[in-house]
C-alpha positions as a Markdown table, in Angstrom:
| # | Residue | x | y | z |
|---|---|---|---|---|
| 1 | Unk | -14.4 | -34.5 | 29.9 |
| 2 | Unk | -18.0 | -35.6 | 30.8 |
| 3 | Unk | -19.0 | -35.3 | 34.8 |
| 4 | Unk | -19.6 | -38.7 | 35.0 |
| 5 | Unk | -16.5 | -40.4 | 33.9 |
| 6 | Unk | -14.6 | -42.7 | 35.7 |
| 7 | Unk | -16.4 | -41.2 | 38.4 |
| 8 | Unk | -17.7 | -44.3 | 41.0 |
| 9 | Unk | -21.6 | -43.4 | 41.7 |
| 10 | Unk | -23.6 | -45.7 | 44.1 |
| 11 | Unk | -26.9 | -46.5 | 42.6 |
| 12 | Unk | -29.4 | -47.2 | 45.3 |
| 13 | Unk | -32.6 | -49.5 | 44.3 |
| 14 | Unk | -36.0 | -49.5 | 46.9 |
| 15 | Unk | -38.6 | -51.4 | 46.8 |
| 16 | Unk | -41.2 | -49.2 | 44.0 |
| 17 | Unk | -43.0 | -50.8 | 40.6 |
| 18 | Unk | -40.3 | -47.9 | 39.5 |
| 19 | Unk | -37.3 | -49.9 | 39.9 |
| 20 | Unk | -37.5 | -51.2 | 36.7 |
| 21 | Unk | -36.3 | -47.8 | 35.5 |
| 22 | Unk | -32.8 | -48.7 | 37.5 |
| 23 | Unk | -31.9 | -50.6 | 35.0 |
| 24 | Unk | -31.9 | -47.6 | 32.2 |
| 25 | Unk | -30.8 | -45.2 | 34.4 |
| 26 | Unk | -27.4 | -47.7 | 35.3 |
| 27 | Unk | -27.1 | -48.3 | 31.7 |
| 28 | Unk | -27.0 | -44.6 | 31.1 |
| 29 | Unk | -24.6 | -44.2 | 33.7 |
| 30 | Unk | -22.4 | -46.9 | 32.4 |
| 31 | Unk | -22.9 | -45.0 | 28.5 |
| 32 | Unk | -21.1 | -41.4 | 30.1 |
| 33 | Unk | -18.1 | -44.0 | 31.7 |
| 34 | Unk | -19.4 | -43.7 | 35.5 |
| 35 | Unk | -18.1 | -46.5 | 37.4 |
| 36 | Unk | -21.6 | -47.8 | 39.1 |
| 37 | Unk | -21.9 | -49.9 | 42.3 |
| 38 | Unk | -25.7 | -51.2 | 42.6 |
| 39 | Unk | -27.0 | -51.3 | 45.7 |
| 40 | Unk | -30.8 | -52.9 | 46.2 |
| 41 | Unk | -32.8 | -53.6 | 49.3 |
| 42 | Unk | -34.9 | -56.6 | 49.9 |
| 43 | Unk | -37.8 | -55.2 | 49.2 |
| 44 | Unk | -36.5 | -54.0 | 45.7 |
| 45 | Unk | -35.6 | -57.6 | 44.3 |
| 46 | Unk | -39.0 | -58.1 | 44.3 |
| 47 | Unk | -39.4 | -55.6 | 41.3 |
| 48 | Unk | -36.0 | -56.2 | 39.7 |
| 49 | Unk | -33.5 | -59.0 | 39.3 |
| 50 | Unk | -30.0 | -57.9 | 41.0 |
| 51 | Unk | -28.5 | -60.0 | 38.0 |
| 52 | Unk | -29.6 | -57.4 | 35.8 |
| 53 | Unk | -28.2 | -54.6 | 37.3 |
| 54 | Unk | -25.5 | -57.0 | 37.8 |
| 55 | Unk | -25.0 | -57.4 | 34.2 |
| 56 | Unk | -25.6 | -54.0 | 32.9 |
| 57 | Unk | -23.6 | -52.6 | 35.7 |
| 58 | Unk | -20.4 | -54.9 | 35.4 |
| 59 | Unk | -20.1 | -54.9 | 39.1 |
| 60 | Unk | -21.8 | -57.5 | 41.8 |
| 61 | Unk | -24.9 | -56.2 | 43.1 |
| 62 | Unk | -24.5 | -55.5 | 47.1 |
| 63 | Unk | -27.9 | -56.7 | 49.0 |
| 64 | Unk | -25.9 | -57.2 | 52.1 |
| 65 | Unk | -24.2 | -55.4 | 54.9 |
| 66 | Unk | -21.4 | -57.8 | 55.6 |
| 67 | Unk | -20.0 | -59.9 | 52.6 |
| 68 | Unk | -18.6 | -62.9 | 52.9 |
| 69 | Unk | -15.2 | -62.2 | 54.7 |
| 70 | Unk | -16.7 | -60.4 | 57.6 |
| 71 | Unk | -13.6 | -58.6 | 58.1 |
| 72 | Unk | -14.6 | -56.4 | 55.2 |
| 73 | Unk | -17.8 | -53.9 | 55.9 |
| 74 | Unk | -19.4 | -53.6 | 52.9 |
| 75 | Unk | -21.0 | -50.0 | 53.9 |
| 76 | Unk | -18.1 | -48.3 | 55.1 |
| 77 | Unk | -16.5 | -50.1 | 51.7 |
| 78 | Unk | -18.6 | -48.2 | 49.1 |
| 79 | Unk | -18.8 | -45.4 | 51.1 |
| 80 | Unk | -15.7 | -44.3 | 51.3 |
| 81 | Unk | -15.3 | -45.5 | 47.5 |
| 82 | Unk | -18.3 | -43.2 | 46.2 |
| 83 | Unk | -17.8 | -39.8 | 44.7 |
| 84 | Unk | -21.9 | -39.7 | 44.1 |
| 85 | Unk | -24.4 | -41.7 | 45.6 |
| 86 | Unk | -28.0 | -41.8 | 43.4 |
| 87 | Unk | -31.5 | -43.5 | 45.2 |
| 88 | Unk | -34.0 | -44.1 | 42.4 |
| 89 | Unk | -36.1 | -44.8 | 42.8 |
| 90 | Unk | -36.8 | -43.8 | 46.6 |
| 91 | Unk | -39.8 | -44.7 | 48.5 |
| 92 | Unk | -41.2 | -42.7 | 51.4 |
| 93 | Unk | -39.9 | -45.5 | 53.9 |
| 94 | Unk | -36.2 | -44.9 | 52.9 |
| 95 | Unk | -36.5 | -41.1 | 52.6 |
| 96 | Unk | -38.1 | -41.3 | 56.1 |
| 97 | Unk | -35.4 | -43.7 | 57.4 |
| 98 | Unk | -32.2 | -41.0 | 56.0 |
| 99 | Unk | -34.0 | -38.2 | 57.2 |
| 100 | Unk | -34.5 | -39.7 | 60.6 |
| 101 | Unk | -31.4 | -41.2 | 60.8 |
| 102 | Unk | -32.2 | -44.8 | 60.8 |
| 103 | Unk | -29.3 | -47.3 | 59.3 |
| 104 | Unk | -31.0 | -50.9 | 59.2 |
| 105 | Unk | -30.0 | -52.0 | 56.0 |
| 106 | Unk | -26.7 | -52.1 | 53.7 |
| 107 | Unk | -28.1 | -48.9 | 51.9 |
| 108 | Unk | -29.0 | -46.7 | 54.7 |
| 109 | Unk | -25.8 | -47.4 | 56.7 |
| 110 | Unk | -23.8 | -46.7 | 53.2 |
| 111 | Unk | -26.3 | -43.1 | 53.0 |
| 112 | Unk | -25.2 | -41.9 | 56.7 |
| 113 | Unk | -21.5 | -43.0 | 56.1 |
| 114 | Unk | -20.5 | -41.4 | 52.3 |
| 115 | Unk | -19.4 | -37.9 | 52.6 |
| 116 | Unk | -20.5 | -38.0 | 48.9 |
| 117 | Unk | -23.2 | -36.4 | 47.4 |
| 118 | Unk | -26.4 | -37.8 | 47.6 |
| 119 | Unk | -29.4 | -37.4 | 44.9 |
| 120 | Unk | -32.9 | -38.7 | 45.6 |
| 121 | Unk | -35.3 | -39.7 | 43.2 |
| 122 | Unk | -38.9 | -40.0 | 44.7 |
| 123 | Unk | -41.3 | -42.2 | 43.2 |
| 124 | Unk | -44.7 | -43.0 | 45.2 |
| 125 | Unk | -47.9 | -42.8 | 45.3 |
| 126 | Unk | -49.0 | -38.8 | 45.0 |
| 127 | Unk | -51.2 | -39.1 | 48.4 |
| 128 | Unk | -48.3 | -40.6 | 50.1 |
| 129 | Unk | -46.0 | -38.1 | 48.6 |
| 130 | Unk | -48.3 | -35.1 | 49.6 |
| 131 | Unk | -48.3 | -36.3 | 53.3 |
| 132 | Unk | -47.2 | -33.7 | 55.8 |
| 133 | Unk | -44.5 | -36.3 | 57.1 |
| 134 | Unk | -42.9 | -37.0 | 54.0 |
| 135 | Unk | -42.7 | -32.9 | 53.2 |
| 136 | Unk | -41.2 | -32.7 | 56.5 |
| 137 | Unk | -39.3 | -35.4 | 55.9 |
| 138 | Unk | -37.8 | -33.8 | 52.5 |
| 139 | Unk | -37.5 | -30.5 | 53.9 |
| 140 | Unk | -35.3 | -31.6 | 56.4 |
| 141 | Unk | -33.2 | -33.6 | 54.2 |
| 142 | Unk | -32.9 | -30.8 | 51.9 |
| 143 | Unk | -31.8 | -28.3 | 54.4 |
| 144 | Unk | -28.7 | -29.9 | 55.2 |
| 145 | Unk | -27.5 | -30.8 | 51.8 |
| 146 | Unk | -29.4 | -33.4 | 50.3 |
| 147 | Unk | -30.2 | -33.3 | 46.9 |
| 148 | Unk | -33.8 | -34.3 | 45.2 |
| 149 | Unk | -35.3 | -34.5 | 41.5 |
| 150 | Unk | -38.7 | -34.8 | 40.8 |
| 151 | Unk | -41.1 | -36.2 | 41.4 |
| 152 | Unk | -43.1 | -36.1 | 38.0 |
| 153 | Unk | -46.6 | -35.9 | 37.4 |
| 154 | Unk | -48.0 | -38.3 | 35.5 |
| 155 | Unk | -50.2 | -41.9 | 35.3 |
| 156 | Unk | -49.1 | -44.5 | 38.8 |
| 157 | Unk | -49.2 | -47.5 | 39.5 |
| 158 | Unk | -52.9 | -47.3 | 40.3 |
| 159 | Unk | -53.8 | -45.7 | 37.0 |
| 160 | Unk | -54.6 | -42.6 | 38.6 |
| 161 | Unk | -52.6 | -39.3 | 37.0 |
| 162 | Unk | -50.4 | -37.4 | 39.9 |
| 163 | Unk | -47.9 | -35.9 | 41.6 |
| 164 | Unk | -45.1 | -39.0 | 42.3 |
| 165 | Unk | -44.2 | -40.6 | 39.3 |
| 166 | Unk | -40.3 | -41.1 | 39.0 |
| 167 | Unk | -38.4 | -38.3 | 37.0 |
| 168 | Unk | -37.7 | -40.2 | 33.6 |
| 169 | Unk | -33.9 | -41.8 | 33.5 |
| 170 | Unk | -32.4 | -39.4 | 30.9 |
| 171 | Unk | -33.7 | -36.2 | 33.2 |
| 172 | Unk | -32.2 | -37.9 | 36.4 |
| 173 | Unk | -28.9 | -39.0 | 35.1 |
| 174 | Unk | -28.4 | -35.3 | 33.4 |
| 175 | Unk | -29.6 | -34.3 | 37.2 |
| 176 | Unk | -26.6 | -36.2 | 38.7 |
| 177 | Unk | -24.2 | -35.0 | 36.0 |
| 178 | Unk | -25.2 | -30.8 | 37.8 |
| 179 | Unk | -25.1 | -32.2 | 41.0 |
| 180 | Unk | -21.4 | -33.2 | 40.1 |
| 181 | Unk | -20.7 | -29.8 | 38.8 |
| 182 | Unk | -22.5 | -28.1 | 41.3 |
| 183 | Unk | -21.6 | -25.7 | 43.9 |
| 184 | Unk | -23.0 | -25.1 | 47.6 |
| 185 | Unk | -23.0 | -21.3 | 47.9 |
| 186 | Unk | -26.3 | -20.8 | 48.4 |
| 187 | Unk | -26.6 | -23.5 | 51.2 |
| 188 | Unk | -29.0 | -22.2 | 53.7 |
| 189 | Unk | -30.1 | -19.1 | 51.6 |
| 190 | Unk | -34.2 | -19.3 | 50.1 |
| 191 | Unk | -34.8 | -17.2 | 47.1 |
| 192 | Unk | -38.5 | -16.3 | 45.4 |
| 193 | Unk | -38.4 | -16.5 | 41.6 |
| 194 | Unk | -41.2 | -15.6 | 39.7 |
| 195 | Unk | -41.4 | -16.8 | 35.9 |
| 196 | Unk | -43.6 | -16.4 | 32.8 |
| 197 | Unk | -46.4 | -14.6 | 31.6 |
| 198 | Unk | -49.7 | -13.9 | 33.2 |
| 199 | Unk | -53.1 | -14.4 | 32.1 |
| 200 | Unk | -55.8 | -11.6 | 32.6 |
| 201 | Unk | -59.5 | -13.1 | 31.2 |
| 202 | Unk | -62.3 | -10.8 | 29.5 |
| 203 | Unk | -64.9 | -13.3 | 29.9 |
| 204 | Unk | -65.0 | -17.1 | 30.6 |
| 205 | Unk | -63.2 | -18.1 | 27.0 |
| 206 | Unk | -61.1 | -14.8 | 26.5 |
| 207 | Unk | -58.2 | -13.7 | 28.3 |
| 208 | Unk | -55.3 | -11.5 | 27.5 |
| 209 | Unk | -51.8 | -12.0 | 27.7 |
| 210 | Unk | -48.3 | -12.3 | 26.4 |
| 211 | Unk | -45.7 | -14.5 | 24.9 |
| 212 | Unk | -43.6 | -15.3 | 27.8 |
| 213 | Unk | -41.9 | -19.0 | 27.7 |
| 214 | Unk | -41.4 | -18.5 | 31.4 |
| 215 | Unk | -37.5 | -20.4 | 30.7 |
| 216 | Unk | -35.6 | -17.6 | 31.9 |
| 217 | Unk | -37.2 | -17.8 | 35.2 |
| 218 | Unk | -37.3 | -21.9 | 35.4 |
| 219 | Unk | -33.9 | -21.8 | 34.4 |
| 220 | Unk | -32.8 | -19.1 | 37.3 |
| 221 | Unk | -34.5 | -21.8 | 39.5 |
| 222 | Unk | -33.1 | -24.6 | 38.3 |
| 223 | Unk | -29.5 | -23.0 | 38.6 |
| 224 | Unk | -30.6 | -21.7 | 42.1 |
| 225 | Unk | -31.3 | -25.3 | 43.4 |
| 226 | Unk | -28.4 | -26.8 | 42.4 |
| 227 | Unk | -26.6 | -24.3 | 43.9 |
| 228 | Unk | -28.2 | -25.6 | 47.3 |
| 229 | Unk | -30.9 | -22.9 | 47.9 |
| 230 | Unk | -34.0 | -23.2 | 49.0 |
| 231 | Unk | -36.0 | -22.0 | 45.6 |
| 232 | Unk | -39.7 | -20.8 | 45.5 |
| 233 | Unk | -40.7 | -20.9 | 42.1 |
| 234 | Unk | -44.2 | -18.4 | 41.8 |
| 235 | Unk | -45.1 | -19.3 | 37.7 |
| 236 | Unk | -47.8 | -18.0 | 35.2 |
| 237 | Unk | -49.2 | -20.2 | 32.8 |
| 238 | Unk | -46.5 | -22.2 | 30.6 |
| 239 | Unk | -45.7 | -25.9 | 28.8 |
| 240 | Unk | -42.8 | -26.3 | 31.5 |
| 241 | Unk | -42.0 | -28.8 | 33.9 |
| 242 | Unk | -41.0 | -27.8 | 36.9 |
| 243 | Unk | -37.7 | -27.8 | 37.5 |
| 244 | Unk | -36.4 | -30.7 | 40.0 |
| 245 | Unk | -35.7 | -29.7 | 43.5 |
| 246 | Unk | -38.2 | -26.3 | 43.7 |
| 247 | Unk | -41.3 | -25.5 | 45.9 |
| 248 | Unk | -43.7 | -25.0 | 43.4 |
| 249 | Unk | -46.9 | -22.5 | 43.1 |
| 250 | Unk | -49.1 | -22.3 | 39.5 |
| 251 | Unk | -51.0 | -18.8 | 39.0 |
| 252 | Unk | -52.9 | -17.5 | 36.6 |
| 253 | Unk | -53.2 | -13.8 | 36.8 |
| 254 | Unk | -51.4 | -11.0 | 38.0 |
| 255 | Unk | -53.4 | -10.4 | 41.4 |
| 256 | Unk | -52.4 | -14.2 | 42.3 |
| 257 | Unk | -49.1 | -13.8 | 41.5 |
| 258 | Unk | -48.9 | -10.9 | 43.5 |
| 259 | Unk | -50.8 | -12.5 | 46.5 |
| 260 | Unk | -48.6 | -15.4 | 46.3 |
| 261 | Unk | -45.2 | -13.4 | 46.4 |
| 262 | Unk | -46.2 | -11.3 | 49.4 |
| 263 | Unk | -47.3 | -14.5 | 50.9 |
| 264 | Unk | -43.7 | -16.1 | 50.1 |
| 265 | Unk | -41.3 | -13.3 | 50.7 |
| 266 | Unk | -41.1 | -13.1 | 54.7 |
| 267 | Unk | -39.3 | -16.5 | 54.4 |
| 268 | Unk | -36.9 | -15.2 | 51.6 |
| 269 | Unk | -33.0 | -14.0 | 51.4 |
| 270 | Unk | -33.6 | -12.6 | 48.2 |
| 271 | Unk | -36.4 | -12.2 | 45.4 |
| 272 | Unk | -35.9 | -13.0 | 41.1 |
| 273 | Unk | -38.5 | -11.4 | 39.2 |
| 274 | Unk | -38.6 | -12.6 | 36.0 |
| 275 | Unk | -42.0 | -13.2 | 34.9 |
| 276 | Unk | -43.9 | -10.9 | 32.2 |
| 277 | Unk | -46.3 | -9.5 | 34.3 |
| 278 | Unk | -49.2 | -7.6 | 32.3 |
| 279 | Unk | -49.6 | -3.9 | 33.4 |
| 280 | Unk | -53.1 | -3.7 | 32.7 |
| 281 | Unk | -56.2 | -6.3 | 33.0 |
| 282 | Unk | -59.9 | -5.6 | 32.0 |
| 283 | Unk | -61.7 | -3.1 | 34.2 |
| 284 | Unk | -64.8 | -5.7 | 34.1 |
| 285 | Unk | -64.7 | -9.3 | 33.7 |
| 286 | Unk | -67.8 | -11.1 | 32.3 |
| 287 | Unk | -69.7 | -14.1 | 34.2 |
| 288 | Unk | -69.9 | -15.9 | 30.3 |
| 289 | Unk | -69.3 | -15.5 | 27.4 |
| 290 | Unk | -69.7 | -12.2 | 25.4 |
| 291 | Unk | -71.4 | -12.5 | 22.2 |
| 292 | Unk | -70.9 | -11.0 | 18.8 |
| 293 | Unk | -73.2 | -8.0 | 18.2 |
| 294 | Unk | -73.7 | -6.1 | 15.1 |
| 295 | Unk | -71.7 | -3.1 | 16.3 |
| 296 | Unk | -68.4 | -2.5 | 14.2 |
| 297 | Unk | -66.8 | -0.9 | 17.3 |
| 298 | Unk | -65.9 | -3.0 | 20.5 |
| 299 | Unk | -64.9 | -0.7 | 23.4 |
| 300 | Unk | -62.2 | -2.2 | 26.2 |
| 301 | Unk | -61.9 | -0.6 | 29.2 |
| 302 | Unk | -58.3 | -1.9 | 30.9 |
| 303 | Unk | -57.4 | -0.7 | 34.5 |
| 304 | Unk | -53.8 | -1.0 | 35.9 |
């Protein structure tokens, strides 16, 4: 039986150029037999119809934290109701508002009341979402339980390529589907995982290295996260995203990688090394490139 079914999951909608996404990710939803109560703030029917989500959700949309028979509070309603509650896409302001706290709306006072689960999809502008504040912000919501996937890089709303574009609906509804599964016995813990190979260059073009798909080490992450552990993911050059939830560092060769762990392991419980670290590396590397000569011999000289 799938994680999702007959399940009732709380599907928050902000005000981003992303919320048209909420619309495939509560038709997803609605595919794996969730039960799905849309939830949208003011700001987010500007980018989306609530008869939409309406429609494809077969449940009234709540915009409103009282309904009509004011005896009934709609917040303390789904709340209670939810066995998963889902923001995508969420905007600095209402990451900023949970983290600090703030219930001014029928989907922040629903957020402080559910004992449920709660999954975060970010989706913002990469400048806002590499502010200091929002880190903060996401740190603390992540240290006490919250869960968070993505963002993604990729082209904004401003045509620019970055880091803040929504996770894709597929990646985030399979994201809920773990977080339903998933257990907390790593709360509090932080863990250093180091994945795939290393490169170690010869010249400006020429490097050597090794086949390494880095996926045990992304998947040891991914598993770690879900798990509610704080994950530093150190990784050598691969074609993988990022897994959702992580704290992220891209090296090249094995000197970085090496700096980088020692700079990460103080704050760590425990360290994963996984990656295909090469053993040896040029003794010299050249400024350019080295050219073809008309000896039949080229010696290497490799160092450890």
């Amino acid at each position: 039986m799938g994680a999702l079914r007959n399940k009732n999951i709380l599907v928050g909608v902000t005000g981003s150029i992303a919320a048209y996404k909420s619309a495939e990710i509560v038709r997803l939803l609605r595919k794996k037999k969730a039960i799905v109560y849309p939830i949208m703030t003011k700001t987010a029917t500007h980018f989306l119809a609530p008869l939409t989500l309406q429609n494809l959700a077969s449940q009234p949309v709540t915009l409103k934290l009282f309904s009509r028979d004011i005896r009934k509070a709609e917040h303390l309603s789904l709340a209670e109701i939810a066995d998963a509650c889902l923001i995508a896409p969420a905007t600095a302001n209402i990451i900023g508002k949970i983290a600090n706290g703030i219930a001014d709306d029928i989907l922040t006072t629903t957020v402080l009341a559910t004992k449920a689960p709660v999954l975060l999809a970010p989706a913002m502008n990469n400048m806002m979402y590499e502010n200091l504040i929002l880190q903060r912000n996401i740190v603390s919501l992540k240290a006490i339980g919250f869960k968070f996937v993505g963002p993604a890089r990729g082209y904004l709303a401003d045509g620019k390529i970055g880091l803040g574009r929504m996770t894709e609906p597929q990646k985030i509804v399979e994201c809920l589907e773990r977080v339903m599964q998933s257990r907390d016995d790593f709360l509090g813990k932080a863990f250093v995982v180091t994945a795939g190979p290393t490169r170690e260059p010869l010249d400006r073009v020429r490097f050597f290295s090794n086949y390494s798909s880095g996926k045990m080490g992304y998947a040891l992450a991914e598993e770690g996260a879900s798990r509610g552990a704080r994950i530093v993911l150190i990784s050598g050059p691969t074609s993988l995203d990022p897994p959702s939830g992580v704290e992220f560092h891209w090296v090249e060769s094995a000197q970085e990688m090496h700096k980088m762990v020692r700079e990460k392991i103080g704050e760590a419980d425990g360290i994963v090394m996984s990656a295909a670290v090469s053993d040896y590396a040029p003794a010299n590397k050249e400024n350019g490139k080295i050219k073809k000569t008309t000896q039949k011999k080229f010696i290497l000289e490799l160092v450890q």
